[in-house]
C-alpha positions as CSV (number, residue, x, y, z in Angstrom):
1,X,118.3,131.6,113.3
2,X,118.5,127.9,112.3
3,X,115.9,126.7,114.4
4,X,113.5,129.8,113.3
5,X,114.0,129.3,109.6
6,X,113.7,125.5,110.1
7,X,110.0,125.9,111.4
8,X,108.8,129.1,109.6
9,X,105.2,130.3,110.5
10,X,105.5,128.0,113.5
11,X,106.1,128.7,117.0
12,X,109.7,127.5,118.6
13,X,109.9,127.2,122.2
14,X,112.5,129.0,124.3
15,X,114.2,125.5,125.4
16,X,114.5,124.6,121.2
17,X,116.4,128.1,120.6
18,X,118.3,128.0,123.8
19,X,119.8,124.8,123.2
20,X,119.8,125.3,118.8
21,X,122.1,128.9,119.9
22,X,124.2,127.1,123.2
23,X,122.9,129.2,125.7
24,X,120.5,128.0,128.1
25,X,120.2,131.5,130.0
26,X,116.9,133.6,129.5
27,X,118.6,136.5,129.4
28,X,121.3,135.6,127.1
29,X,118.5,134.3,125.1
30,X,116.5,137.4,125.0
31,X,119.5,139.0,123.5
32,X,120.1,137.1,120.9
33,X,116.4,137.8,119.7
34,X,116.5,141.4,120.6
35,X,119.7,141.7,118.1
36,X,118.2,139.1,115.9
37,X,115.2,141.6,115.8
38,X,117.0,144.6,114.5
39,X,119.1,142.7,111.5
40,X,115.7,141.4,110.1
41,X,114.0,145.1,110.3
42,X,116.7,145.3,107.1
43,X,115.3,142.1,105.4
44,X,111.7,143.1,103.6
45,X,109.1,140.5,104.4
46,X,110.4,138.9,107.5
47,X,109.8,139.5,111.2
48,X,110.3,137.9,114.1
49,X,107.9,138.2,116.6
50,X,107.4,137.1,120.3
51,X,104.6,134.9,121.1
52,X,103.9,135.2,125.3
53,X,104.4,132.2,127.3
54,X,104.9,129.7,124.1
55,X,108.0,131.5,122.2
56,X,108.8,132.6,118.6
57,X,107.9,132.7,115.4
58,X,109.5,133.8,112.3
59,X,106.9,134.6,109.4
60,X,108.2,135.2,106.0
61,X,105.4,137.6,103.6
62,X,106.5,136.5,100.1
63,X,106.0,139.1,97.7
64,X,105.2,138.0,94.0
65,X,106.1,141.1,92.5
């Protein structure tokens, strides 16, 4: 989550988040997001989406309510 809130809007590679979370498996790493995913569907105005073949990318909507 480090590495994701560190570079907010932009994308972060698989290799930066593998190493950032200590796990250089895919699948492992896949996991992670996948739970990552469901605790931020709780969180208004953030999502975490995939972006094919590059990575990640956390986006933050701020709401100026």
């Amino acid at each position: 989550m480090h590495a994701l809130l560190n570079a907010t809007s932009r994308v972060v590679g698989r290799a930066e988040l593998a190493q950032s979370a200590n796990s250089d498996a895919r699948r492992g790493l896949d996991a992670h997001m996948y739970r990552l995913r469901i605790k931020l569907q709780e969180l208004p105005g953030l999502t975490l989406e995939t972006v094919p073949k590059r990575g990640f990318r956390l986006l933050v909507c701020r709401s100026d309510a």
